[in-house]
C-alpha positions in Angstrom: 128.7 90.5 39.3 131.2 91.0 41.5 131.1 94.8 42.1 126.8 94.0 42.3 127.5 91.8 45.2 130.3 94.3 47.1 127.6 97.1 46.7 124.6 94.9 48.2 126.6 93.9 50.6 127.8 97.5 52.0 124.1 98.1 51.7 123.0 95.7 54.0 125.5 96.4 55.8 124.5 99.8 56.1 120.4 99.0 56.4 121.8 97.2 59.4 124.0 99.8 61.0 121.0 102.6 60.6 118.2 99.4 62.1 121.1 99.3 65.2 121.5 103.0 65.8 117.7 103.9 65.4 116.7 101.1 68.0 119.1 102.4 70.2 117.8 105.9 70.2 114.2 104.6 70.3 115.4 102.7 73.7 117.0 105.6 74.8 113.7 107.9 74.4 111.4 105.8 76.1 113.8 105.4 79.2 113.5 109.1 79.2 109.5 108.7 79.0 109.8 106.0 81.6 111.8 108.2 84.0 108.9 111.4 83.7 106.2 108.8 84.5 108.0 107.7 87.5 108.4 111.1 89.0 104.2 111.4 87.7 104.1 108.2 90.2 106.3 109.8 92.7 104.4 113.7 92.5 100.4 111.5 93.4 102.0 109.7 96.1 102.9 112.7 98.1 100.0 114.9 96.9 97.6 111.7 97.9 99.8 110.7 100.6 101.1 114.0 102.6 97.5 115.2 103.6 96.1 112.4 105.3 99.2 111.9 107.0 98.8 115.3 108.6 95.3 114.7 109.2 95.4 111.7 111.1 98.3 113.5 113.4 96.2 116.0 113.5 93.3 113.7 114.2 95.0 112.0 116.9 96.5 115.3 118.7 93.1 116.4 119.3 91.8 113.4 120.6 94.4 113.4 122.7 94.5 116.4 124.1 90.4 116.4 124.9 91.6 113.0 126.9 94.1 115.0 128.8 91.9 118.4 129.0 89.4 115.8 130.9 91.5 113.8 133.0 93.2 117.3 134.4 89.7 119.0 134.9 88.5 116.6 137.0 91.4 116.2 139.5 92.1 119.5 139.6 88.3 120.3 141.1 88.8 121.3 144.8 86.5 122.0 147.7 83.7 120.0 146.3 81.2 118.0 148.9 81.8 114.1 149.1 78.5 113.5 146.9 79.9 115.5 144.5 83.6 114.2 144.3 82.1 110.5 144.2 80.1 111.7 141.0 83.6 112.7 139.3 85.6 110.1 140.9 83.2 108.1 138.6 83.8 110.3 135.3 87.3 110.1 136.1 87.2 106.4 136.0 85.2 106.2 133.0 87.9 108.4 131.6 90.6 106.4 132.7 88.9 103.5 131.2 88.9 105.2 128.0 92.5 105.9 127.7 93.2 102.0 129.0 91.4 100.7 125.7 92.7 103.4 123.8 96.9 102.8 125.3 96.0 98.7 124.2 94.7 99.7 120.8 98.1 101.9 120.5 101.0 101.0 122.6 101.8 104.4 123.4 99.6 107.7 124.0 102.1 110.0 123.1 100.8 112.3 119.7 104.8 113.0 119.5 105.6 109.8 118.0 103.3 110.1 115.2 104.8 113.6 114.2 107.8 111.5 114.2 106.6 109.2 112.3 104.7 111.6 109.8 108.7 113.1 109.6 110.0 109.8 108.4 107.3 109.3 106.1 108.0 113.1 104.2 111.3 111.9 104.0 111.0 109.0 102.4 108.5 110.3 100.0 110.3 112.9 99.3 114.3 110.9 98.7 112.0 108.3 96.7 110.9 111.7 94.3 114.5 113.0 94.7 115.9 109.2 93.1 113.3 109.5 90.5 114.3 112.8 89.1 118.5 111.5 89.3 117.0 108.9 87.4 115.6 111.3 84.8 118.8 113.5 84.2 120.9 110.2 84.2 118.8 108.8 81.4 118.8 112.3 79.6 122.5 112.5 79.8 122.5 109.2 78.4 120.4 109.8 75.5 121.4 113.0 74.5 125.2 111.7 74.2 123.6 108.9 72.2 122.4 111.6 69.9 125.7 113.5 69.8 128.3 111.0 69.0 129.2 110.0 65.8 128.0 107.9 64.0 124.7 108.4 65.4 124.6 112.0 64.7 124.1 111.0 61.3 121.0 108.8 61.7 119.4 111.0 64.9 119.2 114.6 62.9 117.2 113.0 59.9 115.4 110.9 62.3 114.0 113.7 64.9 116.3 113.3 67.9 116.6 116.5 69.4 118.5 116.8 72.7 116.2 116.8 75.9 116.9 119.6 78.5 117.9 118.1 82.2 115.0 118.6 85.1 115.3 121.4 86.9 113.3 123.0 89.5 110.5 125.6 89.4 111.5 128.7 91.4 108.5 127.7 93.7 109.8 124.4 94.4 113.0 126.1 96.2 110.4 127.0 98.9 110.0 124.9 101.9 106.5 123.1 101.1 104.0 124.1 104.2 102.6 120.9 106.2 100.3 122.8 108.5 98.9 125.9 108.4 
């Protein structure tokens, strides 16, 4: 009876131990799957995000060039009669009233300060993707030394643990990314 109880016991024992180590794996795995889906979160914020950054800079540096072009063509008109000058005096004022409404809507008519700010935003997408895939290779270090060490060696092999390679780059990727073309 005795030995009966000293071999259920080292069996329970060892039910528990393999229950302990295969969780821990299981954990281990999905923080792996966790970490890919964050850089899949990270990858459609700059694909969605990038372009209509540059267009609206793009947008707006037009926009304000045109306002410039127009402001510069009509004082730069010489040797007109006085009929003619009133007549552009009054486009010119119509013009100026259009950048006053536009420099209330946005403090500042300068299209250099939204390429500034399109800068910061490329960085920050891009350090937030660039945390995202440390992230990844510190959970993959993590699980595959989980894997490795004994005792879990024993229970990851019959299990189907196999070691994840870190992320690397693509050779493409090593290539500065084009903004405008």
């Amino acid at each position: 009876m005795n030995t009966t109880l000293i071999i259920s016991t080292l069996i329970v024992i060892l039910l528990i131990f393999i229950w302990v180590i295969y969780n821990q794996l299981i954990t281990a795995r999905e923080s792996i799957n966790e970490a890919l889906a964050g850089i899949d979160v990270q990858l459609k914020k700059r694909f969605e995000l990038i372009p209509r950054l540059v267009e609206i800079v793009k947008g707006y540096t037009n926009y304000e060039a045109e306002t410039f072009e127009k402001v510069t063509a009509l004082r730069s008109e010489d040797g007109k009669d006085m009929v003619q000058k009133e007549k552009e005096d009054a486009g010119l004022n119509l013009v100026s009233q259009s950048i006053k409404v536009t420099v209330e809507d946005y403090p500042e008519l300068k299209s250099n300060t939204h390429f500034l700010e399109l800068m910061k935003e490329l960085s920050i997408v891009e350090d937030e993707l660039a945390m995202s895939r440390r992230y990844l290779n510190g959970t993959i270090r993590d699980y595959n030394t989980k894997i490795g060490v004994f005792p879990n060696l024993i229970i990851a092999g019959p299990f189907g643990f196999k070691e994840r390679p870190f992320y690397e780059i693509e050779s493409f990727e090593r290539e500065p990314h084009k903004i405008f073309e």
